[in-house]
Backbone of each chain as ProteinMPNN parsed JSONL, in Angstrom:
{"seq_chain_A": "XXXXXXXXXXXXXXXXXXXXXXXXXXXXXXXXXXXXXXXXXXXXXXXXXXXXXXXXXXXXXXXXXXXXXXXXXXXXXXXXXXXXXXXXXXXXXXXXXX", "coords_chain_A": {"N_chain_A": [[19.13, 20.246, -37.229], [17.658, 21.195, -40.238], [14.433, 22.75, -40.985], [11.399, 23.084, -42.353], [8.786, 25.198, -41.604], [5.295, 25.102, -41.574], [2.379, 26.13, -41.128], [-0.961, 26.151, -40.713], [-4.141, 28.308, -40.778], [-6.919, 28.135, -39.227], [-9.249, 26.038, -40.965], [-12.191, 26.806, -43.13], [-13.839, 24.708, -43.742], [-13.687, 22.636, -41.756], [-13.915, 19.386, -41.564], [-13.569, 18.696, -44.552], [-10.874, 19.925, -45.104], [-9.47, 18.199, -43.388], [-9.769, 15.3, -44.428], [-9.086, 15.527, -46.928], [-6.374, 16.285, -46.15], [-5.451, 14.146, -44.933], [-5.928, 11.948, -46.444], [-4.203, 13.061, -48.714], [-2.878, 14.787, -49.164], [-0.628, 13.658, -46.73], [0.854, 12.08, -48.285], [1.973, 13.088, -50.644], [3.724, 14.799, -48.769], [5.427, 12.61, -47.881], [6.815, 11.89, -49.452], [8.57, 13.506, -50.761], [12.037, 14.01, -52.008], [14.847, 12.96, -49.681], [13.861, 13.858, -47.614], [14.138, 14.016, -44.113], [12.419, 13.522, -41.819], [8.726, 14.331, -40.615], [6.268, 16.235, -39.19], [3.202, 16.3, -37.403], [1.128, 18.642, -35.399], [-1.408, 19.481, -34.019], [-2.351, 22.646, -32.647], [-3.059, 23.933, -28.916], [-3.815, 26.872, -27.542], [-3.862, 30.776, -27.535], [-4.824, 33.971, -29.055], [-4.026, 33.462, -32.646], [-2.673, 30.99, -32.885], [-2.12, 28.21, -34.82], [-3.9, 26.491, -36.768], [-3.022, 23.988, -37.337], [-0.117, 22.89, -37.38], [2.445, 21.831, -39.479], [5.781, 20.068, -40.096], [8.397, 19.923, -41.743], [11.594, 18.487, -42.092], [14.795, 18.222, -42.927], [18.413, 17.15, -42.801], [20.55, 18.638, -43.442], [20.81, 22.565, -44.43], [21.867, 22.274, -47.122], [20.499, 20.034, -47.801], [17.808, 20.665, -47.898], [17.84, 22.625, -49.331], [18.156, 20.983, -51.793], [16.035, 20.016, -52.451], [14.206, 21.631, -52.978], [13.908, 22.218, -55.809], [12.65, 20.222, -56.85], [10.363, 18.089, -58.76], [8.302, 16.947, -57.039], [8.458, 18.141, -54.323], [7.023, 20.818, -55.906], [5.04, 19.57, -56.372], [3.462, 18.999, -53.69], [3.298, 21.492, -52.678], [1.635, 23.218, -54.465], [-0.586, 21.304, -54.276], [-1.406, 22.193, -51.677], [-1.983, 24.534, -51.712], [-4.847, 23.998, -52.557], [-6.133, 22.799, -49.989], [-7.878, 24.129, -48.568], [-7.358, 26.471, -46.495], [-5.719, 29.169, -45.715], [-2.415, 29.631, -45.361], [0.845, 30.085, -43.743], [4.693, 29.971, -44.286], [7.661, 28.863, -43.067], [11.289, 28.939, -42.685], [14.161, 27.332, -41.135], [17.935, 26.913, -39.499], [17.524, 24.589, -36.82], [18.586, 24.947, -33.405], [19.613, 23.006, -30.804], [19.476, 23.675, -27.253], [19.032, 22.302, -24.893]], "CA_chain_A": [[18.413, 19.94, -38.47], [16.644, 22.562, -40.917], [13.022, 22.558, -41.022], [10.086, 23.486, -42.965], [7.572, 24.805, -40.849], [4.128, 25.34, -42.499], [1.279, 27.135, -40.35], [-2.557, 26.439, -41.398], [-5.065, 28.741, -40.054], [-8.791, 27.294, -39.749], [-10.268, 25.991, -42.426], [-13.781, 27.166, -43.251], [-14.633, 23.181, -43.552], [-12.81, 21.21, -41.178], [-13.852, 17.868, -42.016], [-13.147, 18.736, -45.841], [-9.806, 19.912, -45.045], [-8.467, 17.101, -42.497], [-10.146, 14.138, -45.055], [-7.554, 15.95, -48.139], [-4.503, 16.447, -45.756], [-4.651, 13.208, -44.298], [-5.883, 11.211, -47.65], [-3.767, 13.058, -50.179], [-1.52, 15.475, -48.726], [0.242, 13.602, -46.316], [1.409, 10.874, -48.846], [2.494, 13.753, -51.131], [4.925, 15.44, -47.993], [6.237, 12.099, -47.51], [7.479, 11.272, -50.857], [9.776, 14.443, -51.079], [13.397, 13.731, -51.807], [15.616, 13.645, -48.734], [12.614, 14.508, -46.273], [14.201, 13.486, -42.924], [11.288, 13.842, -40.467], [8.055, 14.747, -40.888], [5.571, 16.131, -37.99], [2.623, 17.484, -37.45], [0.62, 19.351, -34.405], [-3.165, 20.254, -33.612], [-1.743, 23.16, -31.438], [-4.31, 24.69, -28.288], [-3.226, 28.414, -27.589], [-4.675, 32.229, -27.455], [-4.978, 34.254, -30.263], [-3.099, 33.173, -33.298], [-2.679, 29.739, -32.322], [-2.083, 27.654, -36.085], [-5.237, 24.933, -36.551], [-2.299, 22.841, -38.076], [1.522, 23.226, -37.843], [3.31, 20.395, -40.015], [6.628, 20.554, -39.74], [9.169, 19.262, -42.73], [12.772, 18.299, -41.436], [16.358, 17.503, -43.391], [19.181, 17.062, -41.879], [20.649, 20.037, -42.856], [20.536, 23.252, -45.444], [22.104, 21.798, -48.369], [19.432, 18.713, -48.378], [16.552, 21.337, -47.737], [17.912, 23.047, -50.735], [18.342, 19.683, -52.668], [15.164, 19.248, -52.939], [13.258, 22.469, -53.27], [13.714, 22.492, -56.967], [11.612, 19.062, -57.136], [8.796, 17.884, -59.224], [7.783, 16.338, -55.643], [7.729, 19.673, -53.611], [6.399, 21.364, -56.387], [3.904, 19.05, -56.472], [3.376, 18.937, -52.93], [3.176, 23.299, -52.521], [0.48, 23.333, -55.455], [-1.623, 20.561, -53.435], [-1.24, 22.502, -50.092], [-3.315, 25.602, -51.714], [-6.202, 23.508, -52.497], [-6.751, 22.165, -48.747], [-8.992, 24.927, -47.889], [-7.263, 26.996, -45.611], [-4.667, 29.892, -45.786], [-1.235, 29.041, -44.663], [2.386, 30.516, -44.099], [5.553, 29.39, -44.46], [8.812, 29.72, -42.981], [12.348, 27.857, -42.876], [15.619, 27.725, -40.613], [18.433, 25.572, -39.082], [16.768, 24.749, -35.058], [19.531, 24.382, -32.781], [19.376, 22.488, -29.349], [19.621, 24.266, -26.07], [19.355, 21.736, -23.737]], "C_chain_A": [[17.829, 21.214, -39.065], [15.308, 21.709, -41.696], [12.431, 23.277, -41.691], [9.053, 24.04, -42.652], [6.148, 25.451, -41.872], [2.942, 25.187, -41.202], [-0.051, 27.345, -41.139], [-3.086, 27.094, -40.528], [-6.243, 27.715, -40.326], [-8.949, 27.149, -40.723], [-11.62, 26.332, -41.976], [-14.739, 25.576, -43.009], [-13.338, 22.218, -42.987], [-12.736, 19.558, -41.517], [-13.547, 17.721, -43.419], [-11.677, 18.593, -45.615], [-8.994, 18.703, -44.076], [-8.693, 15.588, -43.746], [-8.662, 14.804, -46.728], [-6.414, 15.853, -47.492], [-4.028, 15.198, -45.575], [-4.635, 11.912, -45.321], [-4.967, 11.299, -48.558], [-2.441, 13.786, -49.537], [0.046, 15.033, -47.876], [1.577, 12.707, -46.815], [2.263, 11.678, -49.992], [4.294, 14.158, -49.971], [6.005, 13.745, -48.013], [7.11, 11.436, -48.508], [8.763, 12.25, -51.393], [11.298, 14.277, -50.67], [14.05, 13.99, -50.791], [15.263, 14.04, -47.701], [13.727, 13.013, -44.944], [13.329, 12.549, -41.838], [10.124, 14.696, -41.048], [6.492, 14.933, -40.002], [4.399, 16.633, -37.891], [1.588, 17.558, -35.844], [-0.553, 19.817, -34.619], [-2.688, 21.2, -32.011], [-2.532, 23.722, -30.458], [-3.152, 25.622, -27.876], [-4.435, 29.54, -27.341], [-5.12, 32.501, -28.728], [-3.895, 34.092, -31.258], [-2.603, 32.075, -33.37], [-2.806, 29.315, -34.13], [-3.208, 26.738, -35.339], [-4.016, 23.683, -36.835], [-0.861, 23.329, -37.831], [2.274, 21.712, -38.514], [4.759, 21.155, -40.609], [7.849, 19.666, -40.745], [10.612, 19.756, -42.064], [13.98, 17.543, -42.477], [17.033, 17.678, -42.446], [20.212, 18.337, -42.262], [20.366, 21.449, -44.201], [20.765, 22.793, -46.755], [20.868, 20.756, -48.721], [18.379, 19.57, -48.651], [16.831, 22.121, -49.298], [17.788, 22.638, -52.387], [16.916, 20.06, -53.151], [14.091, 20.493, -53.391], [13.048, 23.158, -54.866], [13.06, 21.077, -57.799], [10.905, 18.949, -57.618], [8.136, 17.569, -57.954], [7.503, 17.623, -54.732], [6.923, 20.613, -54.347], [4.553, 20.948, -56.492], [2.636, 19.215, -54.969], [2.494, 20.634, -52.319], [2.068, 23.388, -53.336], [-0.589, 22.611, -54.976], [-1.743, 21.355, -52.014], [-2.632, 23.511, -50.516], [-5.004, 25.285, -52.49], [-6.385, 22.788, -51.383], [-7.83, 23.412, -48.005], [-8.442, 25.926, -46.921], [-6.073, 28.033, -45.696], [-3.539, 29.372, -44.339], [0.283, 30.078, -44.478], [3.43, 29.331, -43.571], [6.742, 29.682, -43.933], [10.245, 28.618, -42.323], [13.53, 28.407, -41.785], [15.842, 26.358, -39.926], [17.426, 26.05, -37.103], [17.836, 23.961, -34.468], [19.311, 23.785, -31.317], [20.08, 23.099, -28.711], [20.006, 23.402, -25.113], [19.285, 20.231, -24.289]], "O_chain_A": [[17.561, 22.183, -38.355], [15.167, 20.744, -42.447], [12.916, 24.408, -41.745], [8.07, 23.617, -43.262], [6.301, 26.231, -42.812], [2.788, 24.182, -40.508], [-0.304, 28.261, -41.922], [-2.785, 26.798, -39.371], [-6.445, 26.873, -41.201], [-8.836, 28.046, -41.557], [-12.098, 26.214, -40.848], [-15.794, 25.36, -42.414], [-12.488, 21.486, -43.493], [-11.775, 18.803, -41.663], [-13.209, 16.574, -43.709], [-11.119, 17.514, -45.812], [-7.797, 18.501, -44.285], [-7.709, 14.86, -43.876], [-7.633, 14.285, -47.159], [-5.425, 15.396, -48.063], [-2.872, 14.837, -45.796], [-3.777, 11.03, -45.264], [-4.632, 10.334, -49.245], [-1.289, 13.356, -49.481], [1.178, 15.497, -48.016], [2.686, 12.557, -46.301], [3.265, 11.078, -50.382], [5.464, 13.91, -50.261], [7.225, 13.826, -48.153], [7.963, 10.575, -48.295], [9.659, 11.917, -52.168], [11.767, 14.348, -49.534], [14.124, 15.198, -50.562], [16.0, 14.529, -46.844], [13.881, 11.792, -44.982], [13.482, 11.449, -41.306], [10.36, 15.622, -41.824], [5.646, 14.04, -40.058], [4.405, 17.751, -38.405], [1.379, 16.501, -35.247], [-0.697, 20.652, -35.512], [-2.655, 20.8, -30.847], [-3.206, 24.483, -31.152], [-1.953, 25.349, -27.844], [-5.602, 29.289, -27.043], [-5.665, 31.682, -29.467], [-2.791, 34.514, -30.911], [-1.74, 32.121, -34.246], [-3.544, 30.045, -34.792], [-3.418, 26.394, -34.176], [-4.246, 22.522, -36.497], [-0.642, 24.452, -38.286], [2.522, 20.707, -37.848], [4.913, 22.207, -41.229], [8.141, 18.576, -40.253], [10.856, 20.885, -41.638], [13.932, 16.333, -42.698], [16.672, 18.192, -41.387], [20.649, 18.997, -41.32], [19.514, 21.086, -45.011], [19.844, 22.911, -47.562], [20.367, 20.727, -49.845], [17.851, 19.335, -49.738], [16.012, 22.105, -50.217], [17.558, 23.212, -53.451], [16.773, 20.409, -54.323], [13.177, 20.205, -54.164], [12.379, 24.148, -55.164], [13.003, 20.927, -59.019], [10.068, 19.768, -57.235], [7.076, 18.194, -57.905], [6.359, 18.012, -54.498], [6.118, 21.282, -53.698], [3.487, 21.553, -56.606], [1.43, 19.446, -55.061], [1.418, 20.76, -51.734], [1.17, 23.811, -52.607], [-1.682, 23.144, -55.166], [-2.421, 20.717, -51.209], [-3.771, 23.467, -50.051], [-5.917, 26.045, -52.812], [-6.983, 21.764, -51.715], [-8.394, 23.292, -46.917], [-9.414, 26.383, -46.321], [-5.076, 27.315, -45.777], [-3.666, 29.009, -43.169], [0.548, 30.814, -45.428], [3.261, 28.328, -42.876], [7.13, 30.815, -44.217], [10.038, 27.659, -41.58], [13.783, 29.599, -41.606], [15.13, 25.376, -39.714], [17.003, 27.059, -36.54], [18.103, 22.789, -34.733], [18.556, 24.521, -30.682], [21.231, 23.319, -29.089], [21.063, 23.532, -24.497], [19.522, 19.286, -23.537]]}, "seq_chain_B": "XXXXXXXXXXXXXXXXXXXXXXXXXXXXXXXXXXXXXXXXXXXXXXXXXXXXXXXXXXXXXXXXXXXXXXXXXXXXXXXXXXXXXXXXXXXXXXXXXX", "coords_chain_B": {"N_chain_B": [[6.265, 13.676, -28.777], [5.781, 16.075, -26.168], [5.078, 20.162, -26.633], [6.08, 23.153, -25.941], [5.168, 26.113, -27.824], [6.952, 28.916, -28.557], [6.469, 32.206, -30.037], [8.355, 34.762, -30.903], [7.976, 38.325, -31.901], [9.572, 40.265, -34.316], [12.105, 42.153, -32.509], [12.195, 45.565, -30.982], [14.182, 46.352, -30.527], [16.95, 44.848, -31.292], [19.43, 43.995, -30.808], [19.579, 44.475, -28.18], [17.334, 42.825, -27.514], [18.745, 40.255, -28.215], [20.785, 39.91, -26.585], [19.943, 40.244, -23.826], [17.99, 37.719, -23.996], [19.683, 35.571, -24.267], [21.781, 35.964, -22.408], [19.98, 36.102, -19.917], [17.586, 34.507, -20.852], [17.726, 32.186, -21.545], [19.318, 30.465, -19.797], [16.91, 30.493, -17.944], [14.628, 29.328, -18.806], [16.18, 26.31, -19.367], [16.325, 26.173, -16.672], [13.643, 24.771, -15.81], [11.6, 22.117, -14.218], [11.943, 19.049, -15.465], [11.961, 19.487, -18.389], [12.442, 18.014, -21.689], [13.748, 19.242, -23.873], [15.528, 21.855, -25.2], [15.045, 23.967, -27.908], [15.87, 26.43, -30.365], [15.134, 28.864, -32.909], [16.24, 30.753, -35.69], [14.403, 31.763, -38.14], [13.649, 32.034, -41.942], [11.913, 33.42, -43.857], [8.309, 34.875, -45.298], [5.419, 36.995, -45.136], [4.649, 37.124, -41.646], [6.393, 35.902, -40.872], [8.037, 34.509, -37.683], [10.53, 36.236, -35.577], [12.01, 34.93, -33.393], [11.728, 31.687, -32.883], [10.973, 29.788, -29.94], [11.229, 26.765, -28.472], [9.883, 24.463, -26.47], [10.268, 21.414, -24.868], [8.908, 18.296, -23.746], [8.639, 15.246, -22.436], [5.942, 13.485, -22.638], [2.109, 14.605, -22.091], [1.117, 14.829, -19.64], [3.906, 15.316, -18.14], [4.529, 17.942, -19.072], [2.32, 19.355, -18.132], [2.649, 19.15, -15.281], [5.093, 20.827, -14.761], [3.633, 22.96, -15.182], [3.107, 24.667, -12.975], [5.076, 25.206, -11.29], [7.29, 27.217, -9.727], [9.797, 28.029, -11.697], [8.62, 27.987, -14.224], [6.833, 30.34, -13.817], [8.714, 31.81, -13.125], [10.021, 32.026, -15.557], [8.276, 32.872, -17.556], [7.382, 35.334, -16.615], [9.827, 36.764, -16.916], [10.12, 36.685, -19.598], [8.319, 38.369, -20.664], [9.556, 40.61, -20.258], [11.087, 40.926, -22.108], [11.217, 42.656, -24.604], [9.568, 42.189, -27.223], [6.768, 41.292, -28.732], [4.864, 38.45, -28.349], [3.733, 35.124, -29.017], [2.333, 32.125, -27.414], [1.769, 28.655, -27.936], [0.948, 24.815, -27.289], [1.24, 21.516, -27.514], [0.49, 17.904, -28.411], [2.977, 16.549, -30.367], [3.257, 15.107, -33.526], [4.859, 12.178, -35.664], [4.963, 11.526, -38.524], [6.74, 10.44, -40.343]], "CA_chain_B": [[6.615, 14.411, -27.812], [4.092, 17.4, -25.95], [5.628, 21.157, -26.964], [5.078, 24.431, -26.085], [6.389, 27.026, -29.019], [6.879, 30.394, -28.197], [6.723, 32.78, -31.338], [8.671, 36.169, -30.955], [7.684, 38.826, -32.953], [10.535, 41.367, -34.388], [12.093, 43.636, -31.469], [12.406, 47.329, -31.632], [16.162, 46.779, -30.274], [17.46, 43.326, -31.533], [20.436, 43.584, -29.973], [19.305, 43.923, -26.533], [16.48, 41.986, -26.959], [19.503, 39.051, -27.941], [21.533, 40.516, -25.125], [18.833, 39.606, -22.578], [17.705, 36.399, -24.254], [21.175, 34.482, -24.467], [22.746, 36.161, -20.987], [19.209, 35.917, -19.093], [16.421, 34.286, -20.767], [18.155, 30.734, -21.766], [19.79, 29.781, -18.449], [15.738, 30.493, -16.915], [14.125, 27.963, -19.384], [16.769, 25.411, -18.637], [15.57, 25.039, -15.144], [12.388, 24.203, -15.702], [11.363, 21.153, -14.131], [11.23, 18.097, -16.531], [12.271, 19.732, -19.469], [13.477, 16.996, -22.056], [14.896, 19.554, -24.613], [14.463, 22.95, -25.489], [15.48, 24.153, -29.207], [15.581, 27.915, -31.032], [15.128, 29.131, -34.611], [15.987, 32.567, -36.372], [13.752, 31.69, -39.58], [13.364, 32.776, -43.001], [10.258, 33.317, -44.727], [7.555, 36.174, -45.646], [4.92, 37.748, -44.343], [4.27, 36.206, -40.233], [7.189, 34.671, -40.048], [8.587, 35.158, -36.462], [11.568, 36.628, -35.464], [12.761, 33.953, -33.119], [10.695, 30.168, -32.921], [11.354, 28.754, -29.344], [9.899, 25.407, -28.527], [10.1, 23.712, -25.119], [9.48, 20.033, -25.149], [8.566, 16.875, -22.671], [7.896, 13.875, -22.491], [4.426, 13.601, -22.486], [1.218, 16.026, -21.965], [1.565, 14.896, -18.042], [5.05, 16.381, -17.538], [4.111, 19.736, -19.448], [1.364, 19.986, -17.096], [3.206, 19.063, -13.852], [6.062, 21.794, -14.545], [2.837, 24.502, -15.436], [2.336, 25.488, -11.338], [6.303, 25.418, -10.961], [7.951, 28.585, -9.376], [10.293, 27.913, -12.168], [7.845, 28.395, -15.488], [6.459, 31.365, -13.692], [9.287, 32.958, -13.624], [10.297, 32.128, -17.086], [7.027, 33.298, -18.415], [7.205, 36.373, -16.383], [10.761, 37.362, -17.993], [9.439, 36.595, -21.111], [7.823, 39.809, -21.135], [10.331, 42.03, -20.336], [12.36, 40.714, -23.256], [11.268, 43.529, -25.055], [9.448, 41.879, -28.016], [5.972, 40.618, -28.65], [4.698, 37.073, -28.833], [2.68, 34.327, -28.831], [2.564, 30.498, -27.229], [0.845, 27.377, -28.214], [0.903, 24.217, -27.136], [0.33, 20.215, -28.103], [1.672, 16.83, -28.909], [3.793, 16.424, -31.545], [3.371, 13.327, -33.715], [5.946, 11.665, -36.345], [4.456, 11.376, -39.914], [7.487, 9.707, -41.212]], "C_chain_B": [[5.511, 15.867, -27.499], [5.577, 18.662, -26.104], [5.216, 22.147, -26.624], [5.933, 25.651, -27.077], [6.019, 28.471, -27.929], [7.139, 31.173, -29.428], [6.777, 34.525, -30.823], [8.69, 36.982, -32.344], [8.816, 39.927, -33.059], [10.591, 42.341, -32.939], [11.725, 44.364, -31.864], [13.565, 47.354, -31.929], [16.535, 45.292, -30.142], [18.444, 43.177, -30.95], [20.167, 43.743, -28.547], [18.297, 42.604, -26.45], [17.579, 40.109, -26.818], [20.227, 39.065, -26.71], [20.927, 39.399, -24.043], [18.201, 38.202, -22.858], [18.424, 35.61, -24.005], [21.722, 34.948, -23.341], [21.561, 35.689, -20.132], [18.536, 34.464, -19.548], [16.674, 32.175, -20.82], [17.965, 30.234, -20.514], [17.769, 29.655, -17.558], [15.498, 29.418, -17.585], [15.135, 26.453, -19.095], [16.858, 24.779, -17.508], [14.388, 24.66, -15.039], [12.559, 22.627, -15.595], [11.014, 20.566, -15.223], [11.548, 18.433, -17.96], [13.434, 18.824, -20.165], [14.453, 17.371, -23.289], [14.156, 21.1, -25.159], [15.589, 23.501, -27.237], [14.94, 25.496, -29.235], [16.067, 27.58, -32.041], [15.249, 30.199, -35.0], [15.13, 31.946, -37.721], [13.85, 32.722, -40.652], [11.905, 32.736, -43.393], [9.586, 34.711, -44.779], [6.787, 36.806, -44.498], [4.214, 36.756, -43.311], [4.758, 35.638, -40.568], [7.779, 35.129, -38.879], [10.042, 35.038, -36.636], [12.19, 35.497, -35.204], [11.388, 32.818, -32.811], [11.674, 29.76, -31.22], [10.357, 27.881, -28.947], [10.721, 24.44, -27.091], [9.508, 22.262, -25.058], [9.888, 19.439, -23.987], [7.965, 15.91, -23.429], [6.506, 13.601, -23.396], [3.503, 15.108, -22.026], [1.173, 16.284, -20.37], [2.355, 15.769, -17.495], [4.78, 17.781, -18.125], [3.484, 19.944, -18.394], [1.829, 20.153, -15.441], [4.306, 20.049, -13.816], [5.193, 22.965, -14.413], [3.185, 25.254, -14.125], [4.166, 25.479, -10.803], [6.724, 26.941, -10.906], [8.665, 28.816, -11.32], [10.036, 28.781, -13.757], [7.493, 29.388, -14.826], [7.245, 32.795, -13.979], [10.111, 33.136, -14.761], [9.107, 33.263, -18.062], [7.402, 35.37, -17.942], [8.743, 37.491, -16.99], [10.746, 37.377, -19.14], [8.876, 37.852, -21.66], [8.336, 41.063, -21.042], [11.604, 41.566, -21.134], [12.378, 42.177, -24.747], [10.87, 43.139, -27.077], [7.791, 40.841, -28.114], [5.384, 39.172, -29.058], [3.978, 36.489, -28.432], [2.87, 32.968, -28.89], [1.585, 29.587, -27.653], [1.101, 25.921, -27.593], [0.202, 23.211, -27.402], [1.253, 19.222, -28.222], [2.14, 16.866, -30.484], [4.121, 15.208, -32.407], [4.261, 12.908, -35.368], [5.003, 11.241, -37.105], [5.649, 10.481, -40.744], [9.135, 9.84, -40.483]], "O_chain_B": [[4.76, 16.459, -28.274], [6.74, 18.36, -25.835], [4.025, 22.381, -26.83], [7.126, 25.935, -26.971], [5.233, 28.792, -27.038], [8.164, 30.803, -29.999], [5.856, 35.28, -30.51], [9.139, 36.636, -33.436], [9.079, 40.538, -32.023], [9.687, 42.988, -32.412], [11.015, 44.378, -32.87], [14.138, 47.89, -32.878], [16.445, 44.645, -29.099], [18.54, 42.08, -30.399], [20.693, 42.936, -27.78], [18.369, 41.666, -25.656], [17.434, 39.201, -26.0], [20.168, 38.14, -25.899], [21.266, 38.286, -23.641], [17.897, 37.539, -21.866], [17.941, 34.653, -23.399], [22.516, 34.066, -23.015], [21.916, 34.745, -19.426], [18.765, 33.435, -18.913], [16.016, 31.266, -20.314], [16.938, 29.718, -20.073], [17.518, 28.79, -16.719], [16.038, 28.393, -17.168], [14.548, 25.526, -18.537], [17.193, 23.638, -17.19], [14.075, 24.129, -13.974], [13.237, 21.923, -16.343], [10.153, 21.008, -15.984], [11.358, 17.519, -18.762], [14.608, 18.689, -19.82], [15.377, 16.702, -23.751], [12.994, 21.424, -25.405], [16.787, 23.249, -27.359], [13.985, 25.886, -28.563], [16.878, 26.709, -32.359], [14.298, 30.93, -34.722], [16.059, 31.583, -38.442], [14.061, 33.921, -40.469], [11.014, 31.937, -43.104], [10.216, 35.676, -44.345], [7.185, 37.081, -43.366], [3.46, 35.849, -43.663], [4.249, 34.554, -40.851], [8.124, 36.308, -38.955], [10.688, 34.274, -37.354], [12.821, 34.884, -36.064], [10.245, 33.201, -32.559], [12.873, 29.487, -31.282], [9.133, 28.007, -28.984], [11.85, 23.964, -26.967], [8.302, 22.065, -25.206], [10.849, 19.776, -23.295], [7.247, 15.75, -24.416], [6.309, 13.566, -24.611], [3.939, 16.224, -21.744], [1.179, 17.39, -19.828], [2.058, 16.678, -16.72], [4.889, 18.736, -17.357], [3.98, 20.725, -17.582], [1.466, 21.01, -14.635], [4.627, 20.25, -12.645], [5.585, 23.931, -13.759], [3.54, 26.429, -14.208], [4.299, 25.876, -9.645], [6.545, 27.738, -11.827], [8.117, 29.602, -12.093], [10.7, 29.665, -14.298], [8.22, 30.137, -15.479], [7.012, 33.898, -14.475], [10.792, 34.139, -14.978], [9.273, 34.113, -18.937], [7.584, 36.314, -18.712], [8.661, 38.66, -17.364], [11.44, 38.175, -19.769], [8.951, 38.266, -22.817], [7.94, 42.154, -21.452], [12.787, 41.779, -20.868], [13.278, 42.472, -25.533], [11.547, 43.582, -28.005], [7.761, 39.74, -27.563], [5.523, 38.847, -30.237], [3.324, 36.911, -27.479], [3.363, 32.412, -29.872], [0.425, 29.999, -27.665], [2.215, 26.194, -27.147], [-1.014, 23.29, -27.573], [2.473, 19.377, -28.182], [1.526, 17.218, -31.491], [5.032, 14.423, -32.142], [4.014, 13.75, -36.231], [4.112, 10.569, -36.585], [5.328, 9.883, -41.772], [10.093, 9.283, -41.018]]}, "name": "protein", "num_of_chains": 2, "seq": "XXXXXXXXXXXXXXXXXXXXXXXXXXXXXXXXXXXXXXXXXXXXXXXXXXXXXXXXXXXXXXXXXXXXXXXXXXXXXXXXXXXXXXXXXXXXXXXXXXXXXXXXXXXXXXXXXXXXXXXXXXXXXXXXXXXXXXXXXXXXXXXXXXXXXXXXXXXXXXXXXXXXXXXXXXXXXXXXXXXXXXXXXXXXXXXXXXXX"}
């Protein structure tokens, strides 16, 4: 499959930011054309450790491409940078090992 | 499903460091006790995106924990560092949004 992954650091206001992601944001991710799978992780770790990893899934590049010229992702990417918290971004196919 | 990522940061020497990943480092993670699937990613994206994304998954948070004290993960972990590339793990469950 090719994935989406999206990496929040801390927010400054946790309870601000989890009451937007999980009220507004997550109903946004799940409305995007073609969205497969859609995951997300409160990860524990060292340094560098994401507060958030949510993890957007098609089934393969062409769909992921489909859709990234969307009113719906657009919409979606423009709501992300009002949750309070700096984020990155980064995309590829994830192949199985075992 | 519980996960543990591993996030490699650019080699120096990409081709050894693949060398030694895909002749050595695979076949080690594959014996880890309990392991119900392990997946890799070359990604795209900007600035902090990692080189390579691997992600080791189980069951549950149980079996992660019951492979931790395994000969097995030790000596995964401990080849891990002579891959010749810096990085950083996390771990957590992984929960289905859609």
């Amino acid at each position: 499959m090719y994935r989406l992954t999206v990496e929040y650091d801390a927010p400054a206001d946790v309870a601000a930011f989890e009451t937007r992601y999980t009220d507004e944001h997550v109903a946004l991710v799940q409305q995007i054309p073609g969205l497969a799978r859609f995951t997300l992780s409160h990860p524990k770790g060292g340094d560098g450790t994401p507060y958030l990893v949510a993890e957007l899934w098609w089934d393969d590049e062409a769909a992921f491409k489909a859709s990234a010229g969307t009113p719906e992702r657009a919409a979606t990417a423009e709501h992300a940078q009002g949750c309070g918290a700096t984020y990155r971004t980064f995309h590829g196919e994830v192949d199985d090992r075992l």
